[in-house]
PARO-389423 format. One record per residue (C-alpha): x, y, z. Coordinates in pm, 1 decimal. Layout:
<tikes>
{tike {X,Y,Z}}
...
</tikes>
This chain:
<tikes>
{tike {0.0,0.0,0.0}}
{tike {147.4,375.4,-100.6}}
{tike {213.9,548.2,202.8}}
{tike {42.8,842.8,227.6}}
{tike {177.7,1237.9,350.0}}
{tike {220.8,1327.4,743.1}}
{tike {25.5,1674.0,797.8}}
{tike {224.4,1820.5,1071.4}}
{tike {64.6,2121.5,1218.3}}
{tike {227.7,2483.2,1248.5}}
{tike {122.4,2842.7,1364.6}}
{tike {121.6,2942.0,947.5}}
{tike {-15.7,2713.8,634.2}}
{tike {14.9,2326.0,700.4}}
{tike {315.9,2122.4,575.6}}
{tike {263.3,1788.6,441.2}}
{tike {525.7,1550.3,469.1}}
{tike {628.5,1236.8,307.2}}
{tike {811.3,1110.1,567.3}}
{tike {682.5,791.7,664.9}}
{tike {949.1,560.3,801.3}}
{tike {1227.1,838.2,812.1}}
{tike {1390.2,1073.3,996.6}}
{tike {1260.3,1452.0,1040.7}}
{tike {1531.8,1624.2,1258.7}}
{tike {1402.5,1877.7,1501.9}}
{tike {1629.1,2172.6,1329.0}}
{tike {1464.0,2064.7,1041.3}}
{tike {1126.6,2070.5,1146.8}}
{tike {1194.0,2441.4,1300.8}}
{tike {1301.1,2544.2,948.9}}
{tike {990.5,2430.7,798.3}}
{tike {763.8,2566.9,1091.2}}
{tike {944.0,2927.5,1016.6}}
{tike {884.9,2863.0,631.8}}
{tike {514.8,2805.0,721.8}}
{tike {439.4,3146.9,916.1}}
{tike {539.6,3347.7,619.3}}
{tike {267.1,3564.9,483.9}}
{tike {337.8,3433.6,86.3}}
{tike {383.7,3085.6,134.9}}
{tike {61.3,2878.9,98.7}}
{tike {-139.0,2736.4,0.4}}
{tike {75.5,2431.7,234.2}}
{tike {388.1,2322.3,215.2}}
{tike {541.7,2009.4,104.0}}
{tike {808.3,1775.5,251.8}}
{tike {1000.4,1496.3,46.8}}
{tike {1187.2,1220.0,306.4}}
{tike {1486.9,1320.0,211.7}}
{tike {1447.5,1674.0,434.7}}
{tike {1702.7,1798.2,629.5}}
{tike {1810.6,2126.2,742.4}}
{tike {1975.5,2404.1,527.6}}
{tike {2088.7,2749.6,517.3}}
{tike {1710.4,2959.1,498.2}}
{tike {1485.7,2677.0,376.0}}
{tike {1486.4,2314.6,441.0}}
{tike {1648.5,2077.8,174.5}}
{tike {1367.6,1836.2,53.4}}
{tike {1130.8,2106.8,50.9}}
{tike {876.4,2235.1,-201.1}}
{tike {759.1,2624.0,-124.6}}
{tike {477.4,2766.9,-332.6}}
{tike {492.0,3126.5,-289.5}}
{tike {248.0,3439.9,-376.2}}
{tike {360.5,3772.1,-517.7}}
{tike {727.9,3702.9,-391.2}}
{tike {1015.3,3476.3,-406.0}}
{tike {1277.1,3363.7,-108.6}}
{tike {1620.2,3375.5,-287.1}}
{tike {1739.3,3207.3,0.0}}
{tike {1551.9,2916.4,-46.6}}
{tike {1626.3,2895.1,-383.8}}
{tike {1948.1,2797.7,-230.2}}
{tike {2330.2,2951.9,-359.5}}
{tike {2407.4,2585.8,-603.5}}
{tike {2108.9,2764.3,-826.8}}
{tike {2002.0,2517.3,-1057.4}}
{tike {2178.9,2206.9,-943.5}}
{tike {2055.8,1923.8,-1039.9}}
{tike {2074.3,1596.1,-1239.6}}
{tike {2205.9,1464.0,-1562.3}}
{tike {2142.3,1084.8,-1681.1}}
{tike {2184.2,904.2,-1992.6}}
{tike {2172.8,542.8,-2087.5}}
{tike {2427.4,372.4,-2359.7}}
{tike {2403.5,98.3,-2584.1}}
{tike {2711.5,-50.1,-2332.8}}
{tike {2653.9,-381.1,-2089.8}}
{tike {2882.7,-452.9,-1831.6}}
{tike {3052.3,-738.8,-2015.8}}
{tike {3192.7,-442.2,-2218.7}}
{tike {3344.3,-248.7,-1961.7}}
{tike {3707.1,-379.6,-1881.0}}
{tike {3793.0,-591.7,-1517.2}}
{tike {3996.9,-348.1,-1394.4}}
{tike {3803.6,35.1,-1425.4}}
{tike {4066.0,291.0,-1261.1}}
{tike {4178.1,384.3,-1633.5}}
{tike {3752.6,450.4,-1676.4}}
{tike {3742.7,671.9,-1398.6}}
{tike {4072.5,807.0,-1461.6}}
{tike {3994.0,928.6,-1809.9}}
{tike {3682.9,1097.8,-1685.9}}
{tike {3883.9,1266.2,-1416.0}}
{tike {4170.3,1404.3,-1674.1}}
{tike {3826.3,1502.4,-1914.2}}
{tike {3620.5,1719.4,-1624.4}}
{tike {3762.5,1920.3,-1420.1}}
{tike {3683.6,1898.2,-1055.8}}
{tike {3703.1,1980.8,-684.2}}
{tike {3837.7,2280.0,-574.5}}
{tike {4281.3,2410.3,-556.4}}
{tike {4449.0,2759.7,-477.8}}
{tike {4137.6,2842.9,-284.6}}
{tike {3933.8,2878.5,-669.7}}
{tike {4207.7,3135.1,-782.5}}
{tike {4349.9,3162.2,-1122.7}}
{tike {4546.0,2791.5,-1138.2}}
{tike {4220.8,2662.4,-966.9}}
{tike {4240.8,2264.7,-1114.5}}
{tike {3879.5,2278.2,-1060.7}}
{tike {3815.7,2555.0,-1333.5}}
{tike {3936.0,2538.1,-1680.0}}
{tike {4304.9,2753.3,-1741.3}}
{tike {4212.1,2764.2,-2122.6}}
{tike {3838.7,2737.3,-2220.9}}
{tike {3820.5,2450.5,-2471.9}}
{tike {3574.5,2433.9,-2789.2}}
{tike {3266.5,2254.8,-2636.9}}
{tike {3211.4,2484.7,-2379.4}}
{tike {3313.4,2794.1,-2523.9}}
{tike {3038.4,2756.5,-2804.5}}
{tike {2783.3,2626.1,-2523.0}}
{tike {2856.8,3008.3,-2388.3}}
{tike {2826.7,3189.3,-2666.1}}
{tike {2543.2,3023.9,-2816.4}}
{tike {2322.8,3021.8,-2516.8}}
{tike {2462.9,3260.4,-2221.3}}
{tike {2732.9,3523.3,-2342.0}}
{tike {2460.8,3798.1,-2409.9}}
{tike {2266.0,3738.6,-2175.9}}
{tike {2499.2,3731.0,-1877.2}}
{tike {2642.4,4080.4,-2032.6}}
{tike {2277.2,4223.4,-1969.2}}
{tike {2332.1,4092.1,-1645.1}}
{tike {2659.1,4229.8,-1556.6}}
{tike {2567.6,4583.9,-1683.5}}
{tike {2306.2,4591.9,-1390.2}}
{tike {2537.1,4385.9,-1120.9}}
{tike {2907.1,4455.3,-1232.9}}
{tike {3029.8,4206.4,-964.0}}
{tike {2873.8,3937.4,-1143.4}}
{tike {3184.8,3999.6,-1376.0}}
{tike {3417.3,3896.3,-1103.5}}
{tike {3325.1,3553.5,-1083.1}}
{tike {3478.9,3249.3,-1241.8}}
{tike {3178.0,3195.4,-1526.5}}
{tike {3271.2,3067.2,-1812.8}}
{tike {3543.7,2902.9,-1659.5}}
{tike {3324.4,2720.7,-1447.7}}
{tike {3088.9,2608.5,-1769.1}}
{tike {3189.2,2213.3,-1790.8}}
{tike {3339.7,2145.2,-1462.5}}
{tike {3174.0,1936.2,-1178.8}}
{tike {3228.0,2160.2,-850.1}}
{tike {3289.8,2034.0,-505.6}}
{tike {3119.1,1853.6,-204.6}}
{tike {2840.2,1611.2,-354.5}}
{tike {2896.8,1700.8,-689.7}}
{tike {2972.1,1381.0,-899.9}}
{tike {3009.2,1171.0,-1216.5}}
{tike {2936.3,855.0,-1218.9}}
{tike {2916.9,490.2,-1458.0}}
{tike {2633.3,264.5,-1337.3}}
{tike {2439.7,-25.2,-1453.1}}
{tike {2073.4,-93.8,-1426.2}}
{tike {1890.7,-415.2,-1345.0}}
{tike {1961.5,-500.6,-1723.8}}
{tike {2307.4,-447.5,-1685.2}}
{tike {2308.1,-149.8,-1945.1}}
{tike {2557.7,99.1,-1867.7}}
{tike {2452.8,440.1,-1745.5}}
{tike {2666.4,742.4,-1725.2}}
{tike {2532.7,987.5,-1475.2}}
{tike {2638.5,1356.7,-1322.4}}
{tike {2550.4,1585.2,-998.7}}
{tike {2628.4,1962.2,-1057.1}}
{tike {2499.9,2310.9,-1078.7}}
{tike {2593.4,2684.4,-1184.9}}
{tike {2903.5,2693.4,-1000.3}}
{tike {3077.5,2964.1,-896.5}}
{tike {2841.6,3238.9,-1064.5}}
{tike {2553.3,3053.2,-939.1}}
{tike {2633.8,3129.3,-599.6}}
{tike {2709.9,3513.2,-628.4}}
{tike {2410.2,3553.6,-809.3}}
{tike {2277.7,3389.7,-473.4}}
{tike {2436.9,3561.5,-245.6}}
{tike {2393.0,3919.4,-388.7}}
{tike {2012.9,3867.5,-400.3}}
{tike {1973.9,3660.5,-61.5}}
{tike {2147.2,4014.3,75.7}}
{tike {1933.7,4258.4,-134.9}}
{tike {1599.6,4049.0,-50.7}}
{tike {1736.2,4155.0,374.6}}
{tike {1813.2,4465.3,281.1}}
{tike {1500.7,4562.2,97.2}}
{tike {1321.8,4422.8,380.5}}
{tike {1538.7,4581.1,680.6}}
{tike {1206.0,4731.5,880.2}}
{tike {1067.2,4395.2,936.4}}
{tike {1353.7,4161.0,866.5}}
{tike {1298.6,4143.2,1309.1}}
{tike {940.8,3964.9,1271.0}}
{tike {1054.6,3752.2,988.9}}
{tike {1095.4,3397.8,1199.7}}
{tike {1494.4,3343.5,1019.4}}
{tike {1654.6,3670.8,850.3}}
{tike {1736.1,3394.7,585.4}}
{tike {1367.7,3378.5,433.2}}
{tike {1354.8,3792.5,333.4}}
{tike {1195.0,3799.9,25.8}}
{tike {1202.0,3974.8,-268.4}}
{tike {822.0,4114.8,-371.9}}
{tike {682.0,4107.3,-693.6}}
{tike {618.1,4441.1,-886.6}}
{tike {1002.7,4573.8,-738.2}}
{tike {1279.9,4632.8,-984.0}}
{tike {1537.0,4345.3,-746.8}}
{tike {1204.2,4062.6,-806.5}}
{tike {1254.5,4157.0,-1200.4}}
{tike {1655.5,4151.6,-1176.4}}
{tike {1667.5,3836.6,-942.1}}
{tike {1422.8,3626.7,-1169.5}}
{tike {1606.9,3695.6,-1478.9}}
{tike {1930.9,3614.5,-1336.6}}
{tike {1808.5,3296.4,-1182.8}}
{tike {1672.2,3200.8,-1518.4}}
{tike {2017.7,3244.4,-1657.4}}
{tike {2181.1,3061.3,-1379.7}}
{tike {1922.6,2720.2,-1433.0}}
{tike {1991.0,2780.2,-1764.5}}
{tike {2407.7,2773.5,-1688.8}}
{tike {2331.5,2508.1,-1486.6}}
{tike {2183.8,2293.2,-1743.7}}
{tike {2427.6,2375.2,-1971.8}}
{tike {2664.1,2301.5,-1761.9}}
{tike {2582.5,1930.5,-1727.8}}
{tike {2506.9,1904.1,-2102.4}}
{tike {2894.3,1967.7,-2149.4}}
{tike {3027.6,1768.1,-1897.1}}
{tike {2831.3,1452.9,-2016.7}}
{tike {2953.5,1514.6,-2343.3}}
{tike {3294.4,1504.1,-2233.9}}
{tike {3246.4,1189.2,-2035.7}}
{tike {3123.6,1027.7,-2357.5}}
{tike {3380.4,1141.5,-2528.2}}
{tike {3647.3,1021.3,-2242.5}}
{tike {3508.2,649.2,-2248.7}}
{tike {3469.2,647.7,-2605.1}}
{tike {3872.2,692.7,-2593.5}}
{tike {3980.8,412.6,-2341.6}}
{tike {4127.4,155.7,-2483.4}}
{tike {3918.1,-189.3,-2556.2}}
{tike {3567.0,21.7,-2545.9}}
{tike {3365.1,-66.3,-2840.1}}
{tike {3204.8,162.9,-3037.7}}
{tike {2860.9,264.4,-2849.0}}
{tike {2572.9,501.1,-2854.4}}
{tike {2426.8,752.6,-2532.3}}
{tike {2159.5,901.4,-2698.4}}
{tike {1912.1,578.9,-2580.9}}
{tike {1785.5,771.5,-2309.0}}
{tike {1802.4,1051.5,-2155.3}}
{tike {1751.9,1305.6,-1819.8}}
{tike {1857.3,1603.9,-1741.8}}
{tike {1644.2,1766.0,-1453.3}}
{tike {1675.2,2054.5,-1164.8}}
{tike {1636.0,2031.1,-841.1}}
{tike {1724.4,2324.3,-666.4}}
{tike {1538.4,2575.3,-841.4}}
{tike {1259.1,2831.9,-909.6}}
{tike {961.1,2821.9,-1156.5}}
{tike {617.4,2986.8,-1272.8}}
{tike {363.7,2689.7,-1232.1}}
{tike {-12.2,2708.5,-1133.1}}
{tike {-154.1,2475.0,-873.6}}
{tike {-454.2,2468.7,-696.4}}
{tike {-615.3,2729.5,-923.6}}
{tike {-356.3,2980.3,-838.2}}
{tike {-57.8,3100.9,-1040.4}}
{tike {286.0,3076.2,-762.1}}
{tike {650.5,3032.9,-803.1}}
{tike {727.8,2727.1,-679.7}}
{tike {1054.1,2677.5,-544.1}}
{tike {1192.8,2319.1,-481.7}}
{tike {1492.6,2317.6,-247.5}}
{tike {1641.3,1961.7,-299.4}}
{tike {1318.5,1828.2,-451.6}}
{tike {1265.7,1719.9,-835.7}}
{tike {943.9,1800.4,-1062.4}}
{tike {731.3,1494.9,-1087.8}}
{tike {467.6,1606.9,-1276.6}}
{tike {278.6,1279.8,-1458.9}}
{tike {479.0,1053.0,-1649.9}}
{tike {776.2,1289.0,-1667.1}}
{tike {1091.4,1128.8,-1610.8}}
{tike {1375.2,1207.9,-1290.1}}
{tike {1647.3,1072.3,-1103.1}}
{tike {1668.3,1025.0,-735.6}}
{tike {2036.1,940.6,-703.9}}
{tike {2192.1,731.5,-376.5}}
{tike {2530.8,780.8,-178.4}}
{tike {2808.1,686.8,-350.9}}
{tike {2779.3,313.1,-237.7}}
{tike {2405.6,299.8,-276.3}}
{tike {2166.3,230.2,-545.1}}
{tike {1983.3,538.3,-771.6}}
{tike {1712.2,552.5,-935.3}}
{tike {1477.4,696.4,-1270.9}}
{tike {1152.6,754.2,-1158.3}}
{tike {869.2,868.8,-1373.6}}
{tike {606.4,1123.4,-1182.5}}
{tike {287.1,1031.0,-1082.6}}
{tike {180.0,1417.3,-1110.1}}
{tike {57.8,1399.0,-695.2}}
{tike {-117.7,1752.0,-643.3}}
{tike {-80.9,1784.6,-282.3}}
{tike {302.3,1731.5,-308.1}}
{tike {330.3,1987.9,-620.9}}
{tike {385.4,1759.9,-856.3}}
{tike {719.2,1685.8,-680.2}}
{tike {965.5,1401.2,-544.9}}
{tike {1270.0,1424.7,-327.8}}
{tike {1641.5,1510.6,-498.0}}
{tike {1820.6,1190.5,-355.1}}
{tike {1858.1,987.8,6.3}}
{tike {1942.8,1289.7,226.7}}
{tike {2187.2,1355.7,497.7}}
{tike {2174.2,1180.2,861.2}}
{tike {2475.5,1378.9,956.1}}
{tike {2662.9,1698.8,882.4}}
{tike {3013.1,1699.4,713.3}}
{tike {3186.0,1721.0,1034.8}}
{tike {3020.1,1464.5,1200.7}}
{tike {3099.0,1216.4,927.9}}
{tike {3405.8,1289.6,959.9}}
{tike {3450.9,1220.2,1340.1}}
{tike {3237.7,927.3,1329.8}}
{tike {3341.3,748.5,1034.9}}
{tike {3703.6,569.0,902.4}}
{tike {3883.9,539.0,614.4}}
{tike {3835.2,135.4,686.4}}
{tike {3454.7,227.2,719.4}}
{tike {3448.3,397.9,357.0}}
{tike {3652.7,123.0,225.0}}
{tike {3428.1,-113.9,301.7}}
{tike {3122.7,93.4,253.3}}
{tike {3235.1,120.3,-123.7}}
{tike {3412.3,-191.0,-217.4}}
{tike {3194.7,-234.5,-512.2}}
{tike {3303.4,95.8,-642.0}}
{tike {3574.3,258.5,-822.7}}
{tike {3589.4,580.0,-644.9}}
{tike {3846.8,765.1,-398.3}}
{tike {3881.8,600.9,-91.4}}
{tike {4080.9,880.4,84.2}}
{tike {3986.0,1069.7,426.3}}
{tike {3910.5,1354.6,215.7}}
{tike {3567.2,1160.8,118.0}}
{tike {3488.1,1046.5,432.2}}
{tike {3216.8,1347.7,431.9}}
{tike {3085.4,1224.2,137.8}}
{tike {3088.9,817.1,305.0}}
{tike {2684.2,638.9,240.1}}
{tike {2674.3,606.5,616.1}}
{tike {2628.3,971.0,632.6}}
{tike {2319.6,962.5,430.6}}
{tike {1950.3,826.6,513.5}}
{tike {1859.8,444.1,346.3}}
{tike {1764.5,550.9,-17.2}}
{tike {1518.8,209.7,-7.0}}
{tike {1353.0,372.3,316.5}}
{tike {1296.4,720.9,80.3}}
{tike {1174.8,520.6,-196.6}}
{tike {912.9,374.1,-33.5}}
{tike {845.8,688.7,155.8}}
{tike {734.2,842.2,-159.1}}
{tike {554.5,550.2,-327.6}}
{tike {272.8,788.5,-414.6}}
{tike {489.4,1003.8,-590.5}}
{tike {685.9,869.8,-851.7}}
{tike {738.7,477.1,-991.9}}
{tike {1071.9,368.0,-1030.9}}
{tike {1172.6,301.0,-1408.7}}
{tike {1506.9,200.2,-1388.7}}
{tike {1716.0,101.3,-1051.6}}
{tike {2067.8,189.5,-1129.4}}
{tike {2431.8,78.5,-931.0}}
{tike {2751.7,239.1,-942.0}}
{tike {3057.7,95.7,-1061.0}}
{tike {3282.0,398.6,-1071.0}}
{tike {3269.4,701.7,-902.0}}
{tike {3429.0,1081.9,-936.5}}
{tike {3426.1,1314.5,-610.6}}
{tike {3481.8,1671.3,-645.1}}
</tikes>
């Protein structure tokens, strides 16, 4: 039987959660109380199982929101989301030993982060090359002028430098196989290092522009930005950009891990156009639900809008999966972004070894260093308990392992 939402009361619109058999931390729940009371949230909102606590807004949250928008709940990785596409590989083709796979995808995207993201930053390209340079000018270059002869310090930021790289934390690239044993290649990123300045420079105008009541406002972090104001216009069309970099931004990379495969040795000739997914989930969009006309911004959450396709990835020792919506009204026509964290970064760290990891991840090709140990699947929630958590939102098409992993 699909397990139906939790309505969990609150002094402002109800929140509906999908968090049946999981874990809903109290400094979660606080966050999503304070999103609640705000007077242009509503009509409810929604909670996916993976929720936990973030900077403004809850991650694994859906906010529908009236005549405003809440740039810190939009989150600073604008438009980070999730890039999947299925080959005509099986894993009889892919060699015994895969650390010259993973390393070829490694030397073909750059990520992570060096010299504190200054000029010989290994995470950012030194020289742009083709692919991403005509991705830029084709689709972003004029706009993000536009942009920069508004907000000038959007120039100081490392854009197009950023466009094809992976990023940092739980950014990743990954080769998986699904319950057919096709090989799937599949990538976690975002708009990077522009992204997050467009971010931060709005989160700070939205407290700024409303500095006589920030002090009722329940977190300083949800000031919004109202509609009809010249910062709502600016912050809207630079968000739209930023998705739009975002999206771009995995469109290169996956090209380039195509074209890294396609180039180790005993790899036969293939195809990656079989299927494909390349979906937000930290982002900001005109839809209209319950006969009224919002911005609906998921925070960690994925559109699931009936029979449209996402992907709910795992840890990086845990399974993912492509789900196809089942277009649920009550939860916006959303799902959750992946498992969700049990832990911060720091506790991971304390708790967990190296030994732990290795063990954690001896199916996978991936770094098994105590730089990781943040990212270890012990730090995240049981991606089978979210699944079923959210059986009334989505059906799972395709149930995907990893084989090889890339950390920024």
């Amino acid at each position: 039987m699909s397990l139906t939402y939790r309505e969990i009361a609150s002094a402002g619109v109800p929140i509906k959660a999908w968090i049946e058999g999981v874990q809903l931390a109290d400094n979660a729940l606080e966050q999503l109380e304070n999103t609640a009371a705000l007077p242009v949230v509503g009509p409810h909102v929604a909670v996916m199982p993976d929720v936990h606590w973030g900077l403004g807004a809850t991650i694994g949250s859906v906010i529908p929101t009236v005549g405003a928008v809440i740039p810190a709940a939009v989150g600073v990785d604008i438009g980070c989301g999730m890039c999947a596409v299925r080959t005509t590989l099986t894993a009889s083709d892919l060699p015994d030993n895969l650390k010259p796979l993973r390393t070829a995808i490694e030397q073909a995207v750059p990520h992570g982060r060096t010299k504190h993201g200054g000029r010989r930053d290994k995470g950012a390209w030194g020289n742009v090359p083709r692919r991403p340079g005509n991705l830029w000018k084709q689709h972003l270059e004029s706009r993000f002028a536009d942009l920069c002869e508004r907000y000038p310090v959007f120039k100081n930021t490392n854009n197009i430098g950023h466009l094809g790289t992976l990023g940092t934390g739980n950014h990743f690239i990954e080769v998986c196989l699904d319950e057919a044993d096709a090989v799937w290649f599949m990538l976690h990123s975002g708009s990077r290092g522009v992204g997050n300045r467009i971010a931060s420079v709005f989160i700070e105008r939205a407290k700024k522009e409303m500095e006589d009541v920030l002090g009722t406002l329940p977190d300083k972090d949800l000031a919004y930005l109202r509609e009809g104001t010249a910062s709502f216009d600016d912050y809207v069309e630079a968000v739209e950009w930023a998705q739009d970099f975002a999206r771009i931004n995995r469109q290169a990379m996956m090209e380039a891990v195509i074209e890294a495969v396609t180039g180790v040795a005993g790899t036969p000739r293939f195809k990656a156009d079989t299927l494909a997914v390349n979906c937000h989930h930290n982002y900001v969009t005109r839809e209209r639900h319950f006969g009224t006309d919002c911005l609906v911004t998921r925070k960690g959450a994925v559109r699931a809008g009936a029979g449209e396709l996402g992907i709910i990835p795992g840890s990086m020792g845990a399974k993912s999966f492509i789900v196809r919506g089942k277009g649920n009204a009550d939860s916006f026509e959303s799902c959750s972004h992946g498992a969700g964290r049990v832990m911060s970064r720091t506790a991971a760290k304390k708790q967990f070894s190296i030994d732990d990891h290795i063990e954690a991840t001896a199916h996978v090709e991936c770094r098994k260093d105590a730089a990781v140990i943040d990212e270890t699947p012990m730090a995240y929630k049981d991606i089978e308990a979210v699944m079923r958590a959210q059986a009334e939102l989505v059906d799972i098409v395709h149930t995907l392992r990893q084989v090889v992993c890339v950390k920024g």
